[in-house]
N, C-alpha and C positions, 0 to 999 in steps of 0.2 A: 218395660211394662211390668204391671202388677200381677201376680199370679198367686189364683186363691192354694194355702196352706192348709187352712181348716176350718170347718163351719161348724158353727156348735148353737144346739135349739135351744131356746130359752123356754120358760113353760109359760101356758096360757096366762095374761096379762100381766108378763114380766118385762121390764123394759131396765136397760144398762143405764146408770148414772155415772159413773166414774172407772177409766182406765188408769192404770197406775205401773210400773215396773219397777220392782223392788227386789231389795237381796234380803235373804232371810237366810237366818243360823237352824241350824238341825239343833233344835232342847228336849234332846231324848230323857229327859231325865240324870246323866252324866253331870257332876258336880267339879269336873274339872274344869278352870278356868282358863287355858289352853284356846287359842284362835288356830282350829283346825281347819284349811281350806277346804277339803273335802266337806267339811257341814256347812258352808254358805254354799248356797246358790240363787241364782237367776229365776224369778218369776212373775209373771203379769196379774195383775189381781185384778178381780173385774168386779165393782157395786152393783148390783139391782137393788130391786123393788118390785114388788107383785100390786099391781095399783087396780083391785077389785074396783069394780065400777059403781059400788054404795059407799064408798069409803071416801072421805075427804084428804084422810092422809092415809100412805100406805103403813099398814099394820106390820108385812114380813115383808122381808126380802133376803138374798143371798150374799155371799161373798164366794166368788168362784178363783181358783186358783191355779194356774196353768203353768205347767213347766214346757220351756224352749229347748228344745236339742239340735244342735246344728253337725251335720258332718261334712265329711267335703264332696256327695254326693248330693245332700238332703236336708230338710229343715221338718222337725217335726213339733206339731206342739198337743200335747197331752193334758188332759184336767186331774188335776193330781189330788184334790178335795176340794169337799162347798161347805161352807159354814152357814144354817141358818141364820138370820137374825128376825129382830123383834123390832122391825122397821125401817124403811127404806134405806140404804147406806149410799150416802151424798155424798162425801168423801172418802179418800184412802190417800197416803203417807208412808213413808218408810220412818220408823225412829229405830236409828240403829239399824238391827237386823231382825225387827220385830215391824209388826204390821198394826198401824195405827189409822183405825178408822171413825166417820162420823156417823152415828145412825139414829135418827130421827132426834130425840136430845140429849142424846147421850155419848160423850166420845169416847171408844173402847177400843183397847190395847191387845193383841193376840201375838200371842207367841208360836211358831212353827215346831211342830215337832212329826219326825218320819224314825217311825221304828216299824225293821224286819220291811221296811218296803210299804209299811200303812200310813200314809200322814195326815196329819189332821192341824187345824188350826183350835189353840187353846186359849177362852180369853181370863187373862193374866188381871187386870185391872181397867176400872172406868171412873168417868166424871159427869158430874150429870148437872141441871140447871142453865140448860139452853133451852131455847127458843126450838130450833133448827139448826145443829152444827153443820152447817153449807160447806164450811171450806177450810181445811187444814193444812197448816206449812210446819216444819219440824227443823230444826238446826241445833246438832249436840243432844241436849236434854230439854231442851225447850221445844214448846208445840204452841202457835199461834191459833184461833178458833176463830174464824168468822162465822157471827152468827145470822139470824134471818133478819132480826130488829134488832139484838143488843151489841150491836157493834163486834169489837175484837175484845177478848179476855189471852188469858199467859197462862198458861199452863207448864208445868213442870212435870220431869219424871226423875224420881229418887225412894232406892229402897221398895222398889215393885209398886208403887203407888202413883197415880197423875192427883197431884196438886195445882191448885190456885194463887197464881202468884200477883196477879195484877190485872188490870178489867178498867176498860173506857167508858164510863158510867153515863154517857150519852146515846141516845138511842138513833143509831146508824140501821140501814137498811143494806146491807152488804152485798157486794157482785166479787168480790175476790180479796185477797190477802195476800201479801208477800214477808218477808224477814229481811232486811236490810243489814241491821247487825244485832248482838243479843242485847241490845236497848233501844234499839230506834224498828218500829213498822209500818209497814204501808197498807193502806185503804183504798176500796174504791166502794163508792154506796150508788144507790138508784137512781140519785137525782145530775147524774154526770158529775159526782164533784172527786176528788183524790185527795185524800188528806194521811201525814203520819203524824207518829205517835210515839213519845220518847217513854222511858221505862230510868225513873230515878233508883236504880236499885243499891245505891249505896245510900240512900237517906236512912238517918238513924229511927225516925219514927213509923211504925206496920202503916198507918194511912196513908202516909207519903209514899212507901214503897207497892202498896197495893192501887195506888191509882195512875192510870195511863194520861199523861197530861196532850194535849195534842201541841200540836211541834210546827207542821203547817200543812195550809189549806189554800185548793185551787181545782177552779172552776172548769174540767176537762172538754163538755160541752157531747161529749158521749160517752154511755155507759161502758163501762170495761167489763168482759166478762173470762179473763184470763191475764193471770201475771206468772213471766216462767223468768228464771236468773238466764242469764244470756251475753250474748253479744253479735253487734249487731254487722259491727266492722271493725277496723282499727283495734286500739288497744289502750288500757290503763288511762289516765290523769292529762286534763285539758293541758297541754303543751309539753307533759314530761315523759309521759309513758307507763307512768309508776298509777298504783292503784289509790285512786281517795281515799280519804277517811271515811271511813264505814262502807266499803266497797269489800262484798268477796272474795279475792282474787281478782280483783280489775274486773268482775263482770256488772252488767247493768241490769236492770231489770226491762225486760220488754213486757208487752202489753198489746193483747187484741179486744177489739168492742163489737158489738153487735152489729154494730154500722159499718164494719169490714174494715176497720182501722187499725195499722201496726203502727206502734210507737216504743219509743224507749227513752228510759227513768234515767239518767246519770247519776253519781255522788257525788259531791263537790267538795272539796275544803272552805277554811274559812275564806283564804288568802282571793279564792276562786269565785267565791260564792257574794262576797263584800264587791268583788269585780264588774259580777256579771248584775247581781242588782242594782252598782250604779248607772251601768250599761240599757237597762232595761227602765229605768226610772226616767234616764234623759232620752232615749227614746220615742217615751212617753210625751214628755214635754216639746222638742220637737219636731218630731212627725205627725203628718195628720192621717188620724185614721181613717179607714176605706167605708164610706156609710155614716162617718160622724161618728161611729160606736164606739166610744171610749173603752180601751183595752181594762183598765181597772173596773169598768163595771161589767165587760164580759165576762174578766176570768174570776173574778168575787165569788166568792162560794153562793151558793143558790139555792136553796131547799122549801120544802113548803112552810117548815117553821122557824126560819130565818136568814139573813143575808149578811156575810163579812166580807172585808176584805182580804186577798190573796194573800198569803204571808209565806215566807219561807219556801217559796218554788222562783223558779228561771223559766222564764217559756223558749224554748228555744228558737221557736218561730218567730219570736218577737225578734233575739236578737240577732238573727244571723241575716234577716231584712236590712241589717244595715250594713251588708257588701252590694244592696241594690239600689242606695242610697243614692243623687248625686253628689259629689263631690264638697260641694259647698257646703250641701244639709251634714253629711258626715263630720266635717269639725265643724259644726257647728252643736253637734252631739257630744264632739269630744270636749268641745271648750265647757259644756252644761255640766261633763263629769268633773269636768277642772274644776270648772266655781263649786260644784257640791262638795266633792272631796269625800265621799263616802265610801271611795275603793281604800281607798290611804289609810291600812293599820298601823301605819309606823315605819322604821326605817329598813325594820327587819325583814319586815310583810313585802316593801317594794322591792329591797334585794333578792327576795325570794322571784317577786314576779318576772324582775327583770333576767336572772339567771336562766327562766324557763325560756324567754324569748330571744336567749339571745343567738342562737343556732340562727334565727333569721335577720339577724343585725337589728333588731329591732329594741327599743334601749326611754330613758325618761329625761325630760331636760328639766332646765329650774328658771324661775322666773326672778326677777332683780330684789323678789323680798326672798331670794331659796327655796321659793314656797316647791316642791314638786310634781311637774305633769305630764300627764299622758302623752304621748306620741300616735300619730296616726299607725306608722309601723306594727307598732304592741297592742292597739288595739286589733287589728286587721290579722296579727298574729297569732292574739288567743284566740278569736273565733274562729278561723280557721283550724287551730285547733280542737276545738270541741266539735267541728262539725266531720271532724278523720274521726271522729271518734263513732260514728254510726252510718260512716259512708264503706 
């Protein structure tokens, strides 16, 4: 059972936006560059807002900071400083070992410092020209911003300063933000749709490198109101083990919605990704879907000021439907990838696929022009595959 530690009053119409646990460095002022364990430590940071009831938006709010002490008797938790702020603070982020928050439109950088036992949070640097910075994610030096309506912007920290690196100049209505890798990020906006967004940052020219192209899009069907790096089961890369491209460490991104739904984002390679869209294209063709509703015009992006279609996503509900197949509809899925031929990057691509499956004897045969194809084995093999990967 749970057993209360500590209860702490909030003041009259203060209400908590965001919990966070973060490591912070002691910057007493000490110019040595030395990573001293003794000056990080463990702490919870807690967003409010004081949401006066003439106010439309909140004008103040805090940032409350708690230290954890455990011993092997007891757990004590202590508020060790509050930082006013000058509007609600929607988010909070660890960059480094500094504390990186969002507050009303402004996103501001505080440095930790505890001298003689006094600590206080100091703020270091800001950015401003948001809407509402709702939601912050941090990897290295880089800070992703989700805003209320302008979508995502890139943010940088170099030489005590947050700069502007790059910005989705489409106007999104934002429910969270994730980092995939430091060029590719993910989205979720109001109207239930998911879309990422790559970051060309080797282009020679500032336009090219300042604008977020979008990568792809797909129609969720609820809103998400939480993206955490994760994993859900299993481990690493559809059949091998090993971490995708653009994967952190083999994890995935998971994802809850307001409709009480947990899901989770895989990475794919190309070799994977060429695979499963054929897989999911012949699917399409066929199987008949449940209500007549064409799977392309469900999962079509959907908003109020426009509709495309899915690009660059796998659903994986789609394909893993076809272990529920009959027998006959299944190759006859297989033979639709044969005639497409859209998994087939080459010889290199197949060897690559074939090496992954072949732990299950599963392997590709060639038809009287050499042309080569699929196997029922390999297919029944990768998805299996990707489905150890969240079981």
């Amino acid at each position: 059972t749970f057993e209360e530690i500590k209860r702490f009053k909030l003041e009259p119409f203060e209400v908590s936006l965001k919990v966070c646990n973060c490591t912070l460095k002691n910057e007493d002022g000490d110019d040595s560059d030395g990573e001293d364990d003794a000056d990080i430590g463990n702490y919870i940071a807690v967003g409010t807002a004081i949401a006066h009831p003439d106010e439309d938006e909140a004008s103040e709010g805090r940032i409350l900071l708690f230290k954890v002490t455990r011993t092997e008797n007891s757990t004590t938790v202590d508020l060790v400083t509050e930082k006013p702020t000058r509007g609600g603070v929607y988010s909070i982020s660890n960059l480094g070992n500094k504390l990186l928050a969002g507050i009303n439109s402004k996103v501001s950088l505080y440095k930790f410092r505890n001298v003689d036992g006094v600590c206080e949070l100091v703020n270091e640097c800001g950015h401003h020209g948001h809407i509402l910075a709702l939601y912050t994610k941090c990897k290295g030096n880089l800070i992703v911003v989700g805003d209320l309506m302008r979508s995502i912007c890139v943010l940088e920290y170099n030489e005590g300063a947050l700069k502007e690196v790059a910005r989705d100049y489409n106007a999104n209505w934002m429910t969270d933000v994730e980092i995939i890798d430091d060029n590719m990020y993910l989205g979720s906006e109001i109207s239930s749709n998911l879309f990422t967004l790559k970051r060309n940052s080797k282009a020679t020219a500032d336009e090219e490198k300042s604008r977020l192209e979008v990568f792809g899009e797909f129609h969720l069907g609820q809103t998400v109101n939480k993206f955490e790096k994760g994993r859900l089961g299993g481990s690493g890369e559809v059949g091998t083990g090993k971490a995708g491209k653009g994967a952190e460490e083999g994890l995935d991104v998971l994802f809850g919605t307001i409709d009480g739904m947990l899901g989770c984002i895989h990475s794919l390679n190309e070799i994977d990704m060429a695979f499963f869209s054929s897989l999911q294209s012949a699917l399409n063709k066929v199987s008949t879907p449940l209500g007549n509703l064409r799977w392309e015009d469900f999962r079509s992006w959907c908003s109020e000021r426009s509709e495309r279609k899915t690009t660059r996503f796998i659903d994986g509900d789609l394909v893993e439907s076809f272990l529920d197949l009959p027998k006959e509809m299944q190759l006859s899925v297989i033979e639709e990838m044969n005639t497409d031929g859209g998994w087939d990057l080459g010889k290199e691509a197949t060897a690559k696929l074939v090496e992954e499956c072949a732990a299950s004897g599963a392997g590709v045969e060639t038809d009287d022009n050499k042309r080569t194809l699929l196997t029922m084995e390999l297919v029944m093999s990768k998805i299996e595959g990707m489905m150890r990967r969240h079981q």
